[in-house]
C-alpha positions as CSV (number, residue, x, y, z in Angstrom):
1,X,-1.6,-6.1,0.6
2,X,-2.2,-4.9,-3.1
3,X,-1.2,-1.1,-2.0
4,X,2.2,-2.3,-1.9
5,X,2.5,-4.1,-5.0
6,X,0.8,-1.0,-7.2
7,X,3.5,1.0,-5.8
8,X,5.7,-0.8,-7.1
9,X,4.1,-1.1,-10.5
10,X,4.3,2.6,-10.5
11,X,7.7,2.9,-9.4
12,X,9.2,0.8,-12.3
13,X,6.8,2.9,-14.5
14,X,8.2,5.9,-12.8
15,X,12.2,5.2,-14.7
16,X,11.2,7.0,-17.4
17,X,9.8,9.9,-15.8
18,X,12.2,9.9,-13.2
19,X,15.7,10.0,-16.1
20,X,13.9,13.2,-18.0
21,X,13.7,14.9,-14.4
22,X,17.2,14.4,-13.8
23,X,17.7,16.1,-16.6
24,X,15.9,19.5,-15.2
25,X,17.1,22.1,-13.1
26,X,13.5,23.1,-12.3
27,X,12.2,22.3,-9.0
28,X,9.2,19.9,-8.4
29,X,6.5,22.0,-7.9
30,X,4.6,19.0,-5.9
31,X,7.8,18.6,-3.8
32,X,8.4,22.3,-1.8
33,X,9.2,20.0,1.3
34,X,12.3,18.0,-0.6
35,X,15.2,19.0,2.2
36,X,12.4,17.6,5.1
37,X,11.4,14.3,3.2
38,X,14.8,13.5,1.8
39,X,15.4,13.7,5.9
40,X,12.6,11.7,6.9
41,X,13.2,9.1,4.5
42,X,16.7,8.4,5.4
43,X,15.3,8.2,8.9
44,X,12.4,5.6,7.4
45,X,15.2,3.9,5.7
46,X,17.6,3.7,9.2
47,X,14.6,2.2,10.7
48,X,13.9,-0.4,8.1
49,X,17.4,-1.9,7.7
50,X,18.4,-2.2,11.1
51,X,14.8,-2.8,13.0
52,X,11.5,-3.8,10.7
53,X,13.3,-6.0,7.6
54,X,15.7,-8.1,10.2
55,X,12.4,-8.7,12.2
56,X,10.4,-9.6,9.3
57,X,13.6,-11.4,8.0
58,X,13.3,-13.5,11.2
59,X,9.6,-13.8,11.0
60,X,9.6,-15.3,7.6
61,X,12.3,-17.8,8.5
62,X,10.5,-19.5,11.6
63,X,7.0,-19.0,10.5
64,X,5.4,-21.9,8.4
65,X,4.4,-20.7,4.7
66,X,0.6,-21.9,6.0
67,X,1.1,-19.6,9.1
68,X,2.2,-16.8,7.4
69,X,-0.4,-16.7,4.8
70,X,-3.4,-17.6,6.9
71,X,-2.1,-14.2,9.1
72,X,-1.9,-12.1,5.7
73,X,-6.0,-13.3,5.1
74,X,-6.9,-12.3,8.9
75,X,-5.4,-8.6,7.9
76,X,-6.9,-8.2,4.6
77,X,-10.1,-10.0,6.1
78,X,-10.4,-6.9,9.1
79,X,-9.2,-4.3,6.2
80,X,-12.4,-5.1,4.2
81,X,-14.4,-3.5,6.9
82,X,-12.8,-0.3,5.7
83,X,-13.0,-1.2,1.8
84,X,-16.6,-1.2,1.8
85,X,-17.6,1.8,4.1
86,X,-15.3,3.8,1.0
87,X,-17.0,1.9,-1.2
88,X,-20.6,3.2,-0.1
89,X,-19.0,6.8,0.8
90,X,-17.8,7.1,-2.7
91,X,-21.4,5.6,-3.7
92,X,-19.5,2.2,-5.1
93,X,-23.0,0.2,-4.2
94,X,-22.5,-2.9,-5.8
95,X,-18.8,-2.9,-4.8
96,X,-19.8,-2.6,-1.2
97,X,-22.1,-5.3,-1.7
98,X,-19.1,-7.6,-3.1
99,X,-16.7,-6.5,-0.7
100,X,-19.3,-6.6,2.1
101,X,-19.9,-10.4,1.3
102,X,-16.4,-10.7,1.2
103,X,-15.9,-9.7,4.8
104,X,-19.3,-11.8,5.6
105,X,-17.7,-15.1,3.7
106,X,-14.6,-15.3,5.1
107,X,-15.4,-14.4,8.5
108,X,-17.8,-17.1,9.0
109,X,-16.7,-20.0,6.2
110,X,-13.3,-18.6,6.7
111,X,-12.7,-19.2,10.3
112,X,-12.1,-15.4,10.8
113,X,-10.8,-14.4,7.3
114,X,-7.7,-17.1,8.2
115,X,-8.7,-19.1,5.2
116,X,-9.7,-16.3,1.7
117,X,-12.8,-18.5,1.1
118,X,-14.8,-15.5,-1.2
119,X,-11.4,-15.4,-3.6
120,X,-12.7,-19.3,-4.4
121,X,-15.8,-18.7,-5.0
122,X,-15.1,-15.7,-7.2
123,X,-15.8,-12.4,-4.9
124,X,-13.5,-10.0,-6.0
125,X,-11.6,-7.8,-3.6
126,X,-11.0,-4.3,-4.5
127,X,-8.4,-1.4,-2.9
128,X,-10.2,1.2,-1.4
129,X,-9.2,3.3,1.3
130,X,-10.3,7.1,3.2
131,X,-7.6,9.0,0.9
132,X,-9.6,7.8,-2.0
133,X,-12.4,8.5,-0.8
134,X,-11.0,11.9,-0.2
135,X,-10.1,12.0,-3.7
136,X,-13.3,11.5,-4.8
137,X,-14.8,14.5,-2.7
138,X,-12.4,16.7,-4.8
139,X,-10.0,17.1,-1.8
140,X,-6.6,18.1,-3.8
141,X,-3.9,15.7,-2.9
142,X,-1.3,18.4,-1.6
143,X,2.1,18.6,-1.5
144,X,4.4,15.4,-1.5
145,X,4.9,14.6,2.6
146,X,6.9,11.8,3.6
147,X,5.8,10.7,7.3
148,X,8.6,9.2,10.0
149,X,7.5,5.3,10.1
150,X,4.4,5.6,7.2
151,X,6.6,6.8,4.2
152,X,5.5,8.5,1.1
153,X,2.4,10.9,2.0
154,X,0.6,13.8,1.0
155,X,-1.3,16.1,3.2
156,X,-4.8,14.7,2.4
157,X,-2.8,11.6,2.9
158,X,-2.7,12.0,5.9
159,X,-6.5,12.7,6.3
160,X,-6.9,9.7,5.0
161,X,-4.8,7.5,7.5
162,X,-6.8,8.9,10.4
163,X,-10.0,7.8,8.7
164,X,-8.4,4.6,8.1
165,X,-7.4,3.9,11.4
166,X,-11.1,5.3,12.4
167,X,-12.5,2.2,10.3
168,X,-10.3,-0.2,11.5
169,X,-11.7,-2.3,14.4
170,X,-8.5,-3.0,15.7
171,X,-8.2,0.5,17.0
172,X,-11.3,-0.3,19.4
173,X,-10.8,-4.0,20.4
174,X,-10.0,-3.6,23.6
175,X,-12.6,-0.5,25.1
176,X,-13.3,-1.4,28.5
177,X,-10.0,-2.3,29.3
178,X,-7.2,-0.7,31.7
179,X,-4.7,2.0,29.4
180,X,-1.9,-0.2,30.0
181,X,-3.7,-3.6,28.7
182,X,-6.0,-1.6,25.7
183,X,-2.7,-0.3,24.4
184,X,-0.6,-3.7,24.2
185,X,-3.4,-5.2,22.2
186,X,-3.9,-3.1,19.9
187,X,0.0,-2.4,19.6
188,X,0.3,-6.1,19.4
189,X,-2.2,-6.2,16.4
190,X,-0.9,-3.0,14.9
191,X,2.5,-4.3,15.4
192,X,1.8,-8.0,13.9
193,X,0.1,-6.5,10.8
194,X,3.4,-4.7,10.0
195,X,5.8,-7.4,10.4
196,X,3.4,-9.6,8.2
197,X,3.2,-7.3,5.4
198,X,7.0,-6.4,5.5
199,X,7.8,-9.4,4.9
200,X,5.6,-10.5,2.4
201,X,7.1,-7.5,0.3
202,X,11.0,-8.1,1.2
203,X,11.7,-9.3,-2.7
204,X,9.3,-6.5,-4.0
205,X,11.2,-4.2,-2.0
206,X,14.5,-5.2,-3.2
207,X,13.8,-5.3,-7.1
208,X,12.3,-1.5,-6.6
209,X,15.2,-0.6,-4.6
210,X,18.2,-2.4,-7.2
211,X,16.3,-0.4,-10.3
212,X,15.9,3.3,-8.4
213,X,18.8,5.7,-10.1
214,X,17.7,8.1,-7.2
215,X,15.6,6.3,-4.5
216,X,13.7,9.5,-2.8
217,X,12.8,10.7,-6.5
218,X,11.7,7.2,-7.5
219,X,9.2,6.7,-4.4
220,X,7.7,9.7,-4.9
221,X,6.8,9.4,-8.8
222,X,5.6,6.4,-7.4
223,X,3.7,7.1,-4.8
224,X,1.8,10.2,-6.7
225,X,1.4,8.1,-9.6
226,X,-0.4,5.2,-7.7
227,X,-2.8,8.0,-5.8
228,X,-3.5,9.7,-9.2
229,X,-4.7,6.0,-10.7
230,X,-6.3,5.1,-7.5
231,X,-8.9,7.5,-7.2
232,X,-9.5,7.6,-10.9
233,X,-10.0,3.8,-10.5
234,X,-7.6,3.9,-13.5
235,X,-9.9,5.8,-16.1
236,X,-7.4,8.8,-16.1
237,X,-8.1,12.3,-17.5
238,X,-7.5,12.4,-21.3
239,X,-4.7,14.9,-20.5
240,X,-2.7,12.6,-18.3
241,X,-3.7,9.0,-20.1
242,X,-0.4,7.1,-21.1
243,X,-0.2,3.8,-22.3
244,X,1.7,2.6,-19.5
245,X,-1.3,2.9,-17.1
246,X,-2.4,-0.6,-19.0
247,X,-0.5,-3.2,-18.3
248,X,0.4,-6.3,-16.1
249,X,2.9,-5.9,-12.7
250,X,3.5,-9.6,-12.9
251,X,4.8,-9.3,-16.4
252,X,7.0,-6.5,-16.4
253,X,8.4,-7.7,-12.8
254,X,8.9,-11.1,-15.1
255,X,11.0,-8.5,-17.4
256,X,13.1,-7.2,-14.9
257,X,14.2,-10.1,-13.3
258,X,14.7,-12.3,-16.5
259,X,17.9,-11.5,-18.3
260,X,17.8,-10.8,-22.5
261,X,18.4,-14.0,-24.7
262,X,21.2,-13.8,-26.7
263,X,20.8,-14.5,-30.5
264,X,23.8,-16.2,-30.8
């Protein structure tokens, strides 16, 4: 659930970036693909407003606050699985050991990673994930590549979902079952997952969207921005450092929402 909050960290971070673009006639040389993702992510947006945010609207509303958060733990409980085989491909040993005793924890004390019992006793939980790793092998990010129903990509973006989904024991919880029966579980899962996290990010969504002068263009320094600090676990090059790679979501999201005090 942190991807989606780091995104938007970067896309607030992204304003500033975003208004000297505006102001250039070049084209975005990471961006050949513009006409085709603008496309797609009008279609992505379609989708959202009248299917995934009225559904996670709905979700929110009958599910108990309890509920919702012990499905939010079950999720991030099965996504550790994935954490720590990146952690020990990118040779992160004693990070796979923490998030490996993370999964362990709250799987057994946890009743199934329903209750996040290694967050109280202090174990904690990092964001790793096959595009990363990916990262970290020197594969070159690509060209910006929004995907129908994913969003903001990248070629090795996509390398990186399939290695995901290869990690993720949902994808193989029902082997040995008919087609018709292996496919609505997983769907189910798959399905639930979404819903869950769309709607824990319905106000995040809205601040990002109420600041964006140009929505695609804010996205997408956001989105390449977040990669770039991801799989430099936020130690980026001297040429690229800026301060604004150092500070804290909550507080500027605190900024943005709280109006100026007037002196008089």
């Amino acid at each position: 659930m942190q991807k989606f909050k780091i995104l938007m960290k970067w896309a607030i971070l992204g304003l500033a970036s975003l208004a000297a673009g505006c102001a250039s006639a070049l084209k975005d040389e990471r961006d050949p693909w513009e006409g085709f993702n603008r496309n797609m992510q009008s279609f992505n947006d379609n989708l959202d407003d009248y299917v995934m945010k009225p559904v996670a609207q709905g979700y929110q509303w009958i599910t108990p606050h309890f509920v919702d958060r012990g499905i939010t733990n079950f999720f991030s409980n099965i996504g550790d699985i994935g954490v720590t085989i990146n952690d020990l491909l990118q040779m992160k040993m004693a990070q796979g050991g923490q998030d490996g005793a993370r999964f362990l924890v709250n799987t057994t004390a946890g009743l199934a990673g329903f209750i996040d019992v290694a967050s109280m006793i202090h174990l904690q939980k990092h964001n790793e994930d096959f595009d990363q790793t990916l990262g970290y092998w020197g594969t070159p990010t690509g060209p910006y590549l929004v995907l129908p129903f994913f969003g903001p990509s990248s070629p090795r973006g996509v390398g990186g979902l399939m290695g995901d989904a290869a990690m993720n024991p949902i994808s193989y919880v029902s082997l040995g079952l008919s087609t018709g029966i292996s496919t609505a579980i997983s769907g189910g899962l798959f399905a639930t997952n979404a819903v869950d996290f769309r709607a824990d990010n319905l106000t995040s969504e809205k601040i990002a969207t109420e600041a964006a002068l140009d929505r695609y263009e804010f996205f997408k320094n956001a989105y390449l921005q977040q990669r770039e600090y991801l799989v430099h676990d936020g130690k980026i090059p001297q040429d690229k450092a800026h301060e604004e790679y150092h500070f804290n979501i909550d507080e500027e999201l605190d900024k943005e929402l709280t109006p100026p005090v007037s002196p008089y």
